[in-house]
LUMKOL-348253 format. One line per field, with one value per residue: residue number from 1; residue in three letters; x, y, z negated of N, C-alpha, C, O in turn. Coordinates in Angstrom, 2 decimals. Each point is the difference from the previous one (the first is absolute). Last residue first. Example, Ala and Ser with C-alpha at 12.3 -4.5 7.8 and 13.67 -1.06 7.14 Angstrom:
nr <- c(2 | 1)
rest <- c(SER | ALA)
n_east <- c(12.85 | -0.22)
n_north <- c(-2.25 | -6.83)
n_up <- c(-7.08 | 0.24)
ca_east <- c(0.82 | -0.89)
ca_north <- c(1.19 | 1.19)
ca_up <- c(-0.06 | 0.00)
c_east <- c(-0.77 | 0.90)
c_north <- c(1.09 | 1.20)
c_up <- c(-0.73 | 0.00)
o_east <- c(0.51 | 1.04)
o_north <- c(1.11 | -0.02)
o_up <- c(-0.17 | -0.66)
***
This chain:
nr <- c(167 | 166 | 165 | 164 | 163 | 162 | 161 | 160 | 159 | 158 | 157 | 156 | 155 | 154 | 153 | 152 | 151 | 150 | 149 | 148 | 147 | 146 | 145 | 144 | 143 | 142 | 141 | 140 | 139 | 138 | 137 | 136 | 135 | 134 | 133 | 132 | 131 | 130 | 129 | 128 | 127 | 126 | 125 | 124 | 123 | 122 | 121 | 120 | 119 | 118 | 117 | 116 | 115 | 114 | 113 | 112 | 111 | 110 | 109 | 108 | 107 | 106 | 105 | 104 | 103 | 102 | 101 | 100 | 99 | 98 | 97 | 96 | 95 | 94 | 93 | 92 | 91 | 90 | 89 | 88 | 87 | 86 | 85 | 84 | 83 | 82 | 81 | 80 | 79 | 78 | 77 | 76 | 75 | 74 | 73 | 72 | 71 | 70 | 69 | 68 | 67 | 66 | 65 | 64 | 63 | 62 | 61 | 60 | 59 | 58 | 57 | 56 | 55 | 54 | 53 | 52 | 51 | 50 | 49 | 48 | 47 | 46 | 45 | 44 | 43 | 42 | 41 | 40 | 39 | 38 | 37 | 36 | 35 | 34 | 33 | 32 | 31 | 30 | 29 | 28 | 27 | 26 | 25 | 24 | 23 | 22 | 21 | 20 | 19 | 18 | 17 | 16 | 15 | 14 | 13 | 12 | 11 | 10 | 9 | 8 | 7 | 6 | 5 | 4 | 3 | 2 | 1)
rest <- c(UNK | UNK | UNK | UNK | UNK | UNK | UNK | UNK | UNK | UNK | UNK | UNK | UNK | UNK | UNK | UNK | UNK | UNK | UNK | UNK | UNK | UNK | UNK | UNK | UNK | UNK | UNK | UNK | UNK | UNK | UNK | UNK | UNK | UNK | UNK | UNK | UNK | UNK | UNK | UNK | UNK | UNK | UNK | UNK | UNK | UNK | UNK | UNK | UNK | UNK | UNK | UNK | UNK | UNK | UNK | UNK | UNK | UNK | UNK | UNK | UNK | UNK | UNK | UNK | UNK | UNK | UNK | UNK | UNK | UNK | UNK | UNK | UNK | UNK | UNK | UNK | UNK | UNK | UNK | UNK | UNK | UNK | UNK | UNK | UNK | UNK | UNK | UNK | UNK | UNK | UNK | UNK | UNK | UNK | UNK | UNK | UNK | UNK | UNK | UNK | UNK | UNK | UNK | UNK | UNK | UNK | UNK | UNK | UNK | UNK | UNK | UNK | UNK | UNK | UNK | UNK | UNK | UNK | UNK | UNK | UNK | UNK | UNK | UNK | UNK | UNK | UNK | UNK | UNK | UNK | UNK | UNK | UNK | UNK | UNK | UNK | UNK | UNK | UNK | UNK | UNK | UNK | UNK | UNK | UNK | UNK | UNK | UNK | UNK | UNK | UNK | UNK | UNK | UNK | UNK | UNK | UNK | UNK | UNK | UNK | UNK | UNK | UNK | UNK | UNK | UNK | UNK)
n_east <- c(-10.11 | 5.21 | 5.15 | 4.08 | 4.69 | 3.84 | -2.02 | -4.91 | -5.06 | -4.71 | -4.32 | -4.36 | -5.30 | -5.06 | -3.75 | -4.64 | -5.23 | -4.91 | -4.44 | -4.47 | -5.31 | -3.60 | -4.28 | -5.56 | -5.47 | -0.87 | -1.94 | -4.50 | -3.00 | -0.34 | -3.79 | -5.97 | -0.03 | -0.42 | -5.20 | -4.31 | 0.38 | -1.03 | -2.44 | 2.31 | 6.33 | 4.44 | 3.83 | 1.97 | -2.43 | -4.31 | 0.81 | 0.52 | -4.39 | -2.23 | 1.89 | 0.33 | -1.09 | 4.31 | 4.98 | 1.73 | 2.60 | 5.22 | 5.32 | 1.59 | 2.83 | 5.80 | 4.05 | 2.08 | 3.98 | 5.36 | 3.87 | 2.72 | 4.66 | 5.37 | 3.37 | 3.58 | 5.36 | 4.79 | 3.42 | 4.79 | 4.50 | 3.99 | 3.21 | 5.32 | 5.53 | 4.15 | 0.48 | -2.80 | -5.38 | -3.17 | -1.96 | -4.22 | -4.98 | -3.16 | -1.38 | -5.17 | -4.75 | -1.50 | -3.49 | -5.91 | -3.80 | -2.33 | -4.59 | -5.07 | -1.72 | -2.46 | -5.44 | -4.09 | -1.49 | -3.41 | -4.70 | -3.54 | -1.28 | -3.80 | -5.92 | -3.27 | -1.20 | -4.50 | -4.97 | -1.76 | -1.81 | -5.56 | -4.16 | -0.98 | -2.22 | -0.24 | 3.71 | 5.01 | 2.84 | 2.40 | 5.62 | 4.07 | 2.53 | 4.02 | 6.35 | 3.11 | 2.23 | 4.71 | 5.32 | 4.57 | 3.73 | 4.23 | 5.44 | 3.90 | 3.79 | 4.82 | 4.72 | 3.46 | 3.82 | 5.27 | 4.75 | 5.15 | 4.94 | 4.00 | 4.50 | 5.42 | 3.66 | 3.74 | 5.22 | 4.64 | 4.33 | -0.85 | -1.93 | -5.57 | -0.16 | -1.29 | -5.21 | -2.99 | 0.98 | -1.65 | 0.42)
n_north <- c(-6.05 | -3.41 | 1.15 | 4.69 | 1.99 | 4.05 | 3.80 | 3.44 | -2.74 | -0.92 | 3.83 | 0.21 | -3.27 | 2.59 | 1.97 | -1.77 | -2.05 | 2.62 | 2.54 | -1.86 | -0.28 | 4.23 | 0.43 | -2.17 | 2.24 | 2.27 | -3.98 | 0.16 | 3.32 | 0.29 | -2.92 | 2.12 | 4.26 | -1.78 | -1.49 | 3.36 | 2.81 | -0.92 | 2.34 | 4.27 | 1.17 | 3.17 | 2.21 | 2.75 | 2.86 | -3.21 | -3.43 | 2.11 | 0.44 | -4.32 | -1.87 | 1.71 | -1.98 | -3.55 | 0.91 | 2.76 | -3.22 | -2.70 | 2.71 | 0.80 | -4.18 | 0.03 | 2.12 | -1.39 | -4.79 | 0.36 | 2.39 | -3.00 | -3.34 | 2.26 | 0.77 | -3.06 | -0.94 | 3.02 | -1.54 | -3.00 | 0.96 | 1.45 | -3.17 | -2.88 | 1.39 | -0.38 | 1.26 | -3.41 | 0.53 | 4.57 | 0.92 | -2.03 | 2.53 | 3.56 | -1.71 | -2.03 | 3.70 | 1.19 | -3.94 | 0.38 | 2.82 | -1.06 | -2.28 | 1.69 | 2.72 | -2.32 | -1.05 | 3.00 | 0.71 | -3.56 | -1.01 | 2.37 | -1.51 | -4.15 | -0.34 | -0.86 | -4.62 | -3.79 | -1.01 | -3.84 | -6.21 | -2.24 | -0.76 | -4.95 | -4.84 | -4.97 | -2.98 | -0.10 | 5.51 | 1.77 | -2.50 | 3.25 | 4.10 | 0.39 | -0.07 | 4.42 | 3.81 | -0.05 | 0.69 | 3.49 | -1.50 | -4.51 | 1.32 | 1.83 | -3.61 | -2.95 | 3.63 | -0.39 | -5.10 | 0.16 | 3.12 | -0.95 | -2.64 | 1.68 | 2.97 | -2.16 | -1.83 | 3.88 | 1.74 | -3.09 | -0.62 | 0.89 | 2.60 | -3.01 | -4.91 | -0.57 | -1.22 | -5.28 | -3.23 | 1.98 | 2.28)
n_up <- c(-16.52 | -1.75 | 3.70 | -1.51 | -3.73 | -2.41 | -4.05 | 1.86 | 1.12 | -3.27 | -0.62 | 3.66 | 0.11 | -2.32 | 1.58 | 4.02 | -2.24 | -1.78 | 3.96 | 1.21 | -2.41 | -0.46 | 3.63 | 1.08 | 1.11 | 5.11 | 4.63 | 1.88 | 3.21 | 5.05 | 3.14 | 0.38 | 3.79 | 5.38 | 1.90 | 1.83 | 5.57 | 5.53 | 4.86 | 2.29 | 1.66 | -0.56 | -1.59 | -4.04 | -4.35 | -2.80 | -4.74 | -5.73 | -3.67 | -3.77 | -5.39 | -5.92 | -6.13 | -1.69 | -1.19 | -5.00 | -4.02 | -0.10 | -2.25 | -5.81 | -2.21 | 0.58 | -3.88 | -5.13 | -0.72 | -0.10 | -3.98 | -4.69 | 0.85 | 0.67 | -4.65 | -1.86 | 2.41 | -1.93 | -4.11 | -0.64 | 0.01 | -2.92 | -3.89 | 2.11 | 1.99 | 2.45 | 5.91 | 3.90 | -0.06 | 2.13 | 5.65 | 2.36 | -0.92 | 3.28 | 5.45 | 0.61 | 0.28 | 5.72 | 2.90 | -0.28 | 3.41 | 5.41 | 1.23 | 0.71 | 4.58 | 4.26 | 0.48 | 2.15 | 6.07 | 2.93 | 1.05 | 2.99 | 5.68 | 1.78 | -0.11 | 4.98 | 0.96 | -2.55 | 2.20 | 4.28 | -0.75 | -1.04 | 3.45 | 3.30 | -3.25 | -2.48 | -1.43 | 3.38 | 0.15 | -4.59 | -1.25 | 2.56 | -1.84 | -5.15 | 0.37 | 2.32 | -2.75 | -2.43 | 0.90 | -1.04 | -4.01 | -0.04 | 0.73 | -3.64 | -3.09 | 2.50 | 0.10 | -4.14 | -0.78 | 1.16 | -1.51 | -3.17 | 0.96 | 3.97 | -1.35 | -1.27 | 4.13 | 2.53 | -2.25 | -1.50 | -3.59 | -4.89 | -2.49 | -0.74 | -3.69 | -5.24 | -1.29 | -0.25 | -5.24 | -4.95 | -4.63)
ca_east <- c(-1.43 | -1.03 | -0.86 | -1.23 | -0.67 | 1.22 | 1.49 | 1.30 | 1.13 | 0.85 | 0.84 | 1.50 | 0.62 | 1.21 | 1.20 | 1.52 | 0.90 | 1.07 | 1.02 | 0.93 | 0.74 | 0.70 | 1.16 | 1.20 | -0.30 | 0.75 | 1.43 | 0.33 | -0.34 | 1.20 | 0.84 | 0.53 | -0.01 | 1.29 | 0.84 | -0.41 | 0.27 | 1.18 | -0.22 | -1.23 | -1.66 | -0.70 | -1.11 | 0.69 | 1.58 | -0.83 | -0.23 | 1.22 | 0.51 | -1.16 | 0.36 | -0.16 | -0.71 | -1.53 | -0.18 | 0.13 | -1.38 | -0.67 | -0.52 | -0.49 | -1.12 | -1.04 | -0.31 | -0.77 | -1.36 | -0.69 | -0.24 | -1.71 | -0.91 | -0.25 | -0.53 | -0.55 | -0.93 | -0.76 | -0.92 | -1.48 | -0.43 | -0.30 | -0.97 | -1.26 | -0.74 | 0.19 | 0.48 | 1.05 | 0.52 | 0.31 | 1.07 | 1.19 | 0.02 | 0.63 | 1.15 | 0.82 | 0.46 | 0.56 | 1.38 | 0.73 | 0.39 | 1.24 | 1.31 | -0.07 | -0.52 | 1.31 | 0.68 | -0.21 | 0.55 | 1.53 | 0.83 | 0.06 | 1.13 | 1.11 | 0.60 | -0.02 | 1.00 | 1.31 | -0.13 | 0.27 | 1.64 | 1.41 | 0.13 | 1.00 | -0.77 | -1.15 | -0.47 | -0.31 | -0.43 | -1.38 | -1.56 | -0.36 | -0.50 | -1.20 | -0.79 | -0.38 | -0.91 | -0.86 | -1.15 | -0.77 | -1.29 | -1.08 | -0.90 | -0.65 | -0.83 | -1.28 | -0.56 | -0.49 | -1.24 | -1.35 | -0.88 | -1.13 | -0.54 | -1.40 | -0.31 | -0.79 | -0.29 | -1.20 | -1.09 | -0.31 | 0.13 | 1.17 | 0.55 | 0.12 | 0.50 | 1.30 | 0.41 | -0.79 | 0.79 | -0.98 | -0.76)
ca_north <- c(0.92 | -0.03 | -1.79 | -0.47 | -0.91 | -1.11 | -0.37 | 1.08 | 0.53 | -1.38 | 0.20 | 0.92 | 0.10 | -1.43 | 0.57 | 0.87 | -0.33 | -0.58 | 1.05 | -0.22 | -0.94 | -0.39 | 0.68 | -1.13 | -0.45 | 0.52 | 0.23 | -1.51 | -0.20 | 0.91 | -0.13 | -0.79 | 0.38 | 0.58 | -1.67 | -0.57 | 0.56 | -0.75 | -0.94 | -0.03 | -0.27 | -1.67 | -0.54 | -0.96 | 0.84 | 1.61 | -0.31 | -0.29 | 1.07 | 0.53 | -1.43 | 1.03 | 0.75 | -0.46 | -1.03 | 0.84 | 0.37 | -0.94 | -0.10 | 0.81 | 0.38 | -1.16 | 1.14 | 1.12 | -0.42 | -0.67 | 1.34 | 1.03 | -0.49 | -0.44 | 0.95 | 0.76 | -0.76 | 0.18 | 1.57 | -0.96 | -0.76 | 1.31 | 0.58 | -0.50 | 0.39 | -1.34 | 0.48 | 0.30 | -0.85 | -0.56 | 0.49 | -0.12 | -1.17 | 0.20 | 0.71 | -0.70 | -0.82 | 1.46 | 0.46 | -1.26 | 0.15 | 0.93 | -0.85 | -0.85 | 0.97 | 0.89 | -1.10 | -0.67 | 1.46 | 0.17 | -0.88 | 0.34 | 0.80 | -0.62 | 0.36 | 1.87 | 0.29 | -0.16 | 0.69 | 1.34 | 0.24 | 0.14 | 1.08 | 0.86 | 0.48 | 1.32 | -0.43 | -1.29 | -0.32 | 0.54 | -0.33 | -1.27 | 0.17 | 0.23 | -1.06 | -1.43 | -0.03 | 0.62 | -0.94 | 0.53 | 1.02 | -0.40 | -0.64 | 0.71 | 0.66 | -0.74 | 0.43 | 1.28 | -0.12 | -0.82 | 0.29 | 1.55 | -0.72 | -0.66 | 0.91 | 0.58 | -1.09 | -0.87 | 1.06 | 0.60 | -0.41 | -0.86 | 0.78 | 1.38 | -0.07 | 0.30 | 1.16 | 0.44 | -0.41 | -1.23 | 0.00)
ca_up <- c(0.67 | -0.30 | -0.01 | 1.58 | -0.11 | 0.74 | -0.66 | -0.52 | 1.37 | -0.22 | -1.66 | -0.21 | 0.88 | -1.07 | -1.00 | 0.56 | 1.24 | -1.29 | -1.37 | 1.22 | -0.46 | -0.87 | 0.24 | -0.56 | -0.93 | -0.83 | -0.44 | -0.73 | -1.29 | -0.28 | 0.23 | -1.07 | -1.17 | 0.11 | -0.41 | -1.15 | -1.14 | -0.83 | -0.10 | -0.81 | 1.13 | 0.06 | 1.24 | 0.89 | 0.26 | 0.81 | 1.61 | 1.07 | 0.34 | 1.65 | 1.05 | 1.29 | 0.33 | 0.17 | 1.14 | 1.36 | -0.41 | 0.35 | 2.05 | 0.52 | -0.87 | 1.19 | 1.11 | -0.13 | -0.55 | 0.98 | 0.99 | -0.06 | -0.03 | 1.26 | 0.37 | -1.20 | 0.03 | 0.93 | -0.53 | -0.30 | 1.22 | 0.69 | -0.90 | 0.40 | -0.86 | -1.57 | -0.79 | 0.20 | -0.72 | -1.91 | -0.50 | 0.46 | -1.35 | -1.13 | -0.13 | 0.08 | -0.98 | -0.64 | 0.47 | -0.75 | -1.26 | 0.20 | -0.09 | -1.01 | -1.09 | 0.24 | -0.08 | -1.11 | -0.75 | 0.14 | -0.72 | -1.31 | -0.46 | -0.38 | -0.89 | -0.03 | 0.82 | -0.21 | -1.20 | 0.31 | -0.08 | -1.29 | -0.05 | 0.09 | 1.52 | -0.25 | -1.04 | 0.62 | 1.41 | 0.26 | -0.43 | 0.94 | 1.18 | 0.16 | -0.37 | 0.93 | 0.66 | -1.23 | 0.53 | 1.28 | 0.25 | -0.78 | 1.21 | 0.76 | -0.48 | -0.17 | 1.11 | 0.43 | -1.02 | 0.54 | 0.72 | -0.40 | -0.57 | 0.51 | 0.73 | -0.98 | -0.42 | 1.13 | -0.24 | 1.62 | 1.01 | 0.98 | -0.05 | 0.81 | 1.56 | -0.25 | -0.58 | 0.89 | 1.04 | 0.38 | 1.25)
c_east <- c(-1.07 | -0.97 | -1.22 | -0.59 | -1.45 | -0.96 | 0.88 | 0.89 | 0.86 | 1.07 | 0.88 | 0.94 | 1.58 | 0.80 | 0.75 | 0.98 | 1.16 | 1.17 | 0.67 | 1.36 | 1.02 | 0.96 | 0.75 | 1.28 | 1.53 | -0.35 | 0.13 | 1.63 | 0.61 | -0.36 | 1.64 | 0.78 | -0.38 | 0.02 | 1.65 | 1.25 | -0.47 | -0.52 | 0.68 | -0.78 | -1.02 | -0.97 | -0.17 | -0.91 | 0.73 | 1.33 | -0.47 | -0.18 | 1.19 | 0.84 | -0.82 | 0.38 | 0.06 | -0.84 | -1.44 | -0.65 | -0.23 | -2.03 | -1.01 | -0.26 | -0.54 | -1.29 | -0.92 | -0.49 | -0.71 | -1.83 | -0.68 | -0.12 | -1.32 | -1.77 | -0.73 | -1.30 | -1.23 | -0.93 | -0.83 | -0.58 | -1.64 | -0.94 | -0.90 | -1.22 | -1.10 | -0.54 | -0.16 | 1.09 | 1.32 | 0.50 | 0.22 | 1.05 | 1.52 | -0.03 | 0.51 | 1.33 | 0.81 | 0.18 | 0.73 | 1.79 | 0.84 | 0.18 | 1.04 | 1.29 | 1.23 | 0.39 | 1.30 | 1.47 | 0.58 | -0.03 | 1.53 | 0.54 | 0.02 | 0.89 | 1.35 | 0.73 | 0.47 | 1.13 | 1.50 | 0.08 | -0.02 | 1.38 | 0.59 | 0.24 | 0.85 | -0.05 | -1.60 | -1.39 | -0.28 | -0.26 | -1.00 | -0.86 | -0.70 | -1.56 | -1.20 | -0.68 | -0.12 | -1.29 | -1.20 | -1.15 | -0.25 | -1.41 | -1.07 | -1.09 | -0.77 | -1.03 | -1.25 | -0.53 | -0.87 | -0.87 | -1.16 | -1.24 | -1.32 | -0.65 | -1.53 | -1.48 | -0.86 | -0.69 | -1.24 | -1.53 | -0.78 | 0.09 | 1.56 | 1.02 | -0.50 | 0.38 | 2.06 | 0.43 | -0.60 | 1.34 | -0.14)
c_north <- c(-0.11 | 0.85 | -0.22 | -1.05 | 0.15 | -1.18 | -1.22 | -0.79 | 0.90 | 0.22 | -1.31 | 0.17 | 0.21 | 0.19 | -1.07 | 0.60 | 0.49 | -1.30 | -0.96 | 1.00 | 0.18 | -0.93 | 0.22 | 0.92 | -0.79 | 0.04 | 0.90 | 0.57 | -1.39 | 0.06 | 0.76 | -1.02 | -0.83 | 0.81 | 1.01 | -1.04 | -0.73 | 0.63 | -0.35 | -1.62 | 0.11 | 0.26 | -0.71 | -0.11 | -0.73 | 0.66 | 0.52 | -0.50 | -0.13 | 1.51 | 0.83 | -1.20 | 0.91 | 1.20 | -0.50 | -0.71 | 1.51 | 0.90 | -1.24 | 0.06 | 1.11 | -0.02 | -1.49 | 1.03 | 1.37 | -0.61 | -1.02 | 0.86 | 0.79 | -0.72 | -0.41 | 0.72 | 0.14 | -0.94 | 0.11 | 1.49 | -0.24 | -0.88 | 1.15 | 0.67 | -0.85 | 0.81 | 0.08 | 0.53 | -0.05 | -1.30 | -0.03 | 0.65 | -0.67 | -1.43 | 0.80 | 0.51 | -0.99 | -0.21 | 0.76 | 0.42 | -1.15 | 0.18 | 1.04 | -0.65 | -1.07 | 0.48 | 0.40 | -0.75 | -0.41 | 1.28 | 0.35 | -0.57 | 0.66 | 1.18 | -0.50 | -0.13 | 1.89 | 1.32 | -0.18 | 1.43 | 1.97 | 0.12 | 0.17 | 1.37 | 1.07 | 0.46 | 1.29 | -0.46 | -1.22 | 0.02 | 0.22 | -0.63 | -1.49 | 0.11 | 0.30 | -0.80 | -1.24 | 0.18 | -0.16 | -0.64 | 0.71 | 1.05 | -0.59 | 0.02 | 1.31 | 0.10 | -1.10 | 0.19 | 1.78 | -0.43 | -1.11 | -0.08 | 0.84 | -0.55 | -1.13 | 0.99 | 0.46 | -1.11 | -0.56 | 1.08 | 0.41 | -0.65 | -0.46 | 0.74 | 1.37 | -0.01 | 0.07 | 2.05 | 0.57 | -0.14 | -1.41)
c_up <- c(1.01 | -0.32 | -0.59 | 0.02 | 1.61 | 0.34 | 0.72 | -0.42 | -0.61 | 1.42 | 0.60 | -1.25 | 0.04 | 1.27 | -0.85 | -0.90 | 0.64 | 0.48 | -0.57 | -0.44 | 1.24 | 0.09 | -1.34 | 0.20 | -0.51 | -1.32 | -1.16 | -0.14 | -0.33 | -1.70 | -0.38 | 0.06 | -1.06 | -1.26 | -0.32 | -0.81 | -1.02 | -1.68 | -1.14 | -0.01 | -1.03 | 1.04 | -0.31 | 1.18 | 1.21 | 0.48 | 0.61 | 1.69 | 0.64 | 0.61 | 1.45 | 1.54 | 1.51 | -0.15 | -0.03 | 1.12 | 1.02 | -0.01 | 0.22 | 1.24 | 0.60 | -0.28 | 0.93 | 1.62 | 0.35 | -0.37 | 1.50 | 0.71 | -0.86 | 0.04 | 1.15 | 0.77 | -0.31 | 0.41 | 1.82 | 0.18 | -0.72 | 1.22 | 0.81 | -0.76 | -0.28 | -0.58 | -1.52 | -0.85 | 0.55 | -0.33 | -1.48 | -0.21 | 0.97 | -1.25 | -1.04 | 0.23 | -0.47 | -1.56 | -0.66 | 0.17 | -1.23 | -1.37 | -0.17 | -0.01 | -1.13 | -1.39 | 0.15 | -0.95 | -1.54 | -0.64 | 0.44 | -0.89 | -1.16 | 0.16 | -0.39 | -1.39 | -0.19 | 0.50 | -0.74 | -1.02 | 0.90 | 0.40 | -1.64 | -0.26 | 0.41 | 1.02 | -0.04 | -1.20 | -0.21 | 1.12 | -0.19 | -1.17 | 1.14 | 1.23 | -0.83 | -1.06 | 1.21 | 1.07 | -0.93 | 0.15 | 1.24 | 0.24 | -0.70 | 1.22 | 0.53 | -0.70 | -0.15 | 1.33 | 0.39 | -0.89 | 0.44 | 1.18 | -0.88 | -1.16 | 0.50 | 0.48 | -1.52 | -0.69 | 0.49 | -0.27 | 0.83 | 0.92 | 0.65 | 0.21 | 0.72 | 1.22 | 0.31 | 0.28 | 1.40 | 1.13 | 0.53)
o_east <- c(-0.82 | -0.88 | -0.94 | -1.21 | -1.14 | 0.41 | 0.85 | 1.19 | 1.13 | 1.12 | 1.23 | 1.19 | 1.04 | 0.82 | 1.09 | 1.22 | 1.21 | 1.15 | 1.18 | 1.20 | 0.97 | 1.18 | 1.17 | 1.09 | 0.23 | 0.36 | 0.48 | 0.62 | 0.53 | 0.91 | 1.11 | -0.26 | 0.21 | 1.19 | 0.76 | 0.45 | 0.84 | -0.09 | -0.69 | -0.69 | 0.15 | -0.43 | 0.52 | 0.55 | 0.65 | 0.15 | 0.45 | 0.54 | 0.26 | -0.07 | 0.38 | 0.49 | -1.03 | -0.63 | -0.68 | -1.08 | -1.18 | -0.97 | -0.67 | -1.09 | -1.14 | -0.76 | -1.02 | -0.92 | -0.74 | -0.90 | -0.79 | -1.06 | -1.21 | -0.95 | -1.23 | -1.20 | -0.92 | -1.03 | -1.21 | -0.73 | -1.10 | -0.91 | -1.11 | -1.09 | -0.97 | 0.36 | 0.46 | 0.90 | 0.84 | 0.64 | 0.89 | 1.08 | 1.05 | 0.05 | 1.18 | 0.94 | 0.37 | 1.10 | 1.08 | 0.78 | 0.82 | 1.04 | 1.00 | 0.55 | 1.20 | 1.07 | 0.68 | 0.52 | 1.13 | 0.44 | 0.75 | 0.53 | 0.91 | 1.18 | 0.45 | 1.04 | 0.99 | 0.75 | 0.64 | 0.51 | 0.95 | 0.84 | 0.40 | 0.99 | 0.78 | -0.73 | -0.98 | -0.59 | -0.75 | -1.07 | -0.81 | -1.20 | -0.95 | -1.15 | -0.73 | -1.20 | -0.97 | -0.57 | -0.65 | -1.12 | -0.79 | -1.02 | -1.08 | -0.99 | -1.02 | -1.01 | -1.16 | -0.91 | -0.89 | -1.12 | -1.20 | -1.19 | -1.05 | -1.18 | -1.18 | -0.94 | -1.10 | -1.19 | -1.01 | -1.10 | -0.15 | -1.12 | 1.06 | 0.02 | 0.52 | 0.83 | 0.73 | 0.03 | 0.97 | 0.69 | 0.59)
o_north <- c(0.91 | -0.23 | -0.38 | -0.14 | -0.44 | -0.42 | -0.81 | 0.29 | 0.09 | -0.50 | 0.13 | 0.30 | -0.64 | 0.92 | 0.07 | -0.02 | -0.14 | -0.12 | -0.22 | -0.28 | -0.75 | 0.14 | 0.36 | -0.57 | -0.25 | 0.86 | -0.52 | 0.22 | 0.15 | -0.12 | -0.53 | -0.80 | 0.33 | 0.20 | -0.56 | -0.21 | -0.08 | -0.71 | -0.12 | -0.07 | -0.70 | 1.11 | -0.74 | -0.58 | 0.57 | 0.25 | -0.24 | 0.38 | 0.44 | 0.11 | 0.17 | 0.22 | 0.30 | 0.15 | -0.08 | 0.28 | 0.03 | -0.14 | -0.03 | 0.26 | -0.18 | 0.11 | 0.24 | 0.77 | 0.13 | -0.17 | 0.48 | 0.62 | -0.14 | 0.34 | 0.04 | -0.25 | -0.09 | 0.54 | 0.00 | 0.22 | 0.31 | 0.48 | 0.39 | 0.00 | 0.17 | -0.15 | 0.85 | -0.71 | -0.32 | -0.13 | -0.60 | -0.56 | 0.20 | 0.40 | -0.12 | -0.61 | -0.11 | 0.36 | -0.36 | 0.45 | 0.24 | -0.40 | -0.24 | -0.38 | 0.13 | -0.29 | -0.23 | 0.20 | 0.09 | -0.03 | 0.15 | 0.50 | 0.79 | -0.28 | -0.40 | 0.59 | 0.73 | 0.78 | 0.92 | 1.09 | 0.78 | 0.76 | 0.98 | 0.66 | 0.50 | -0.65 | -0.09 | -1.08 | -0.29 | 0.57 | -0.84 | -0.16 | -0.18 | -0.42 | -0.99 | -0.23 | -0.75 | -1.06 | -1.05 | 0.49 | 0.93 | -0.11 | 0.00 | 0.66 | 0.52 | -0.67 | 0.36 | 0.82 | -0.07 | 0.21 | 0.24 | -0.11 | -0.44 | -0.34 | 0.25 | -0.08 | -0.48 | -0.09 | -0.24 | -0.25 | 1.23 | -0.46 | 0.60 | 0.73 | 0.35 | 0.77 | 0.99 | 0.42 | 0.36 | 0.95 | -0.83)
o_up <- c(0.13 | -0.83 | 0.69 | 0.18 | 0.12 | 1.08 | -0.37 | 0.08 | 0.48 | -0.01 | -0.06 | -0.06 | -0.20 | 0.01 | -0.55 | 0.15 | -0.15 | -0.42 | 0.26 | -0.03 | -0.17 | -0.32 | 0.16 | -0.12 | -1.18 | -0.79 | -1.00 | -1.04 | -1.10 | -0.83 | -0.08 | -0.90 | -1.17 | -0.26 | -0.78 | -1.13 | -0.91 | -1.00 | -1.01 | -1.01 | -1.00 | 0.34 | 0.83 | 0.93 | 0.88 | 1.19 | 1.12 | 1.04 | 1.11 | 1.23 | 1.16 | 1.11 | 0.61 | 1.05 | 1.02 | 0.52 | 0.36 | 0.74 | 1.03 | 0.50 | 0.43 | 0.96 | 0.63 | 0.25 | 0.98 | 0.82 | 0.82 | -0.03 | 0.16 | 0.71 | 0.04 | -0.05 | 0.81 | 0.41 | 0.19 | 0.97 | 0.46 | 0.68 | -0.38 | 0.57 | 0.74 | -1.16 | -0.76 | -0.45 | -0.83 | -1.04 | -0.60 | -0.17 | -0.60 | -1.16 | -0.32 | -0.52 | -1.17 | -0.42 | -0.48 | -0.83 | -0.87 | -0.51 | -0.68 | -1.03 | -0.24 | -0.54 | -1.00 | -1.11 | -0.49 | -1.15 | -0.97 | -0.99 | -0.25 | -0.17 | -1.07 | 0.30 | 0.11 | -0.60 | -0.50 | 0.29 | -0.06 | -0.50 | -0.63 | 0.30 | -0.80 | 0.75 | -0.73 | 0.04 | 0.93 | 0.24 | -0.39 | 0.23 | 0.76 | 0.09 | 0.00 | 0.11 | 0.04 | 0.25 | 0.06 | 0.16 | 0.17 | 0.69 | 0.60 | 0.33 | -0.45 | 0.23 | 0.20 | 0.13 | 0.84 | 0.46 | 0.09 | -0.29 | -0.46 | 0.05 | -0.24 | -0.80 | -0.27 | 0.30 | -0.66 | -0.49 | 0.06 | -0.18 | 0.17 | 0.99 | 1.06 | 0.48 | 0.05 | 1.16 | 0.68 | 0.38 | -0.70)
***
């Protein structure tokens, strides 16, 4: 095991504990700021009824996005436990898996996501003004929801084995 791995398991809980958590919370505050900063450069660069199209397809992006991370998580925990408990052949096998089950299911919500882009926002109220700019806007995102999938699942593969920092 990695020196990094060993101080988890010894000395100050608090001190192991922040060292898990703040890279994760700054990654987080990262993809918050995901729409603000879209949002403000289509305010200073297009008009406002872009950043408002933004703004309507921003609970789909979080649903979205929650989606995508809860399941990473939930993977990260079973490969944590397998390596824990030094199974590693049971660990890679789940990786294995993890990562085509993340290609194959983002491919599909990405291709759902764009086709029913006008129905989800109808579901949400969009403003009938917003709707043009706001569906292709939700179309661009969930054009990339692969790559944000495969993200999060390296991500967490590299947080199972202790490692927060470089994610």
């Amino acid at each position: 095991m990695k020196k990094s791995n060993v101080d988890m398991l010894s000395g100050s809980i608090t001190k192991g504990l922040l060292s898990l958590a703040i890279p994760i919370m700054i990654m987080n505050v990262a993809q918050s700021l995901f729409n603000i900063i879209d949002m403000t450069v289509l305010g200073q660069m297009v008009n406002d009824s872009a950043v408002g199209a933004v703004g309507a397809c921003g609970l789909l992006i979080s649903i979205c996005t929650v989606f995508l991370i809860g399941i990473a998580t939930g993977t990260n925990i079973v490969i944590a436990k397998h390596l824990g408990s030094k199974n590693v052949a049971k660990a890679e096998s789940t990786i294995g898996t993890a990562l085509i089950f993340s290609v194959v299911s983002s491919v599909i919500m990405a291709f759902l996501g764009f086709a029913f882009s006008e129905t989800l926002l109808r579901l949400t109220n969009c403003p009938e003004t917003l709707l043009p700019d706001a569906k292709l806007y939700c179309r661009i995102y969930f054009c990339g929801v692969p790559f944000i999938m495969l993200y999060n699942f390296c991500a967490n593969i590299i947080r199972s084995t202790g490692d927060s920092k470089r994610p």
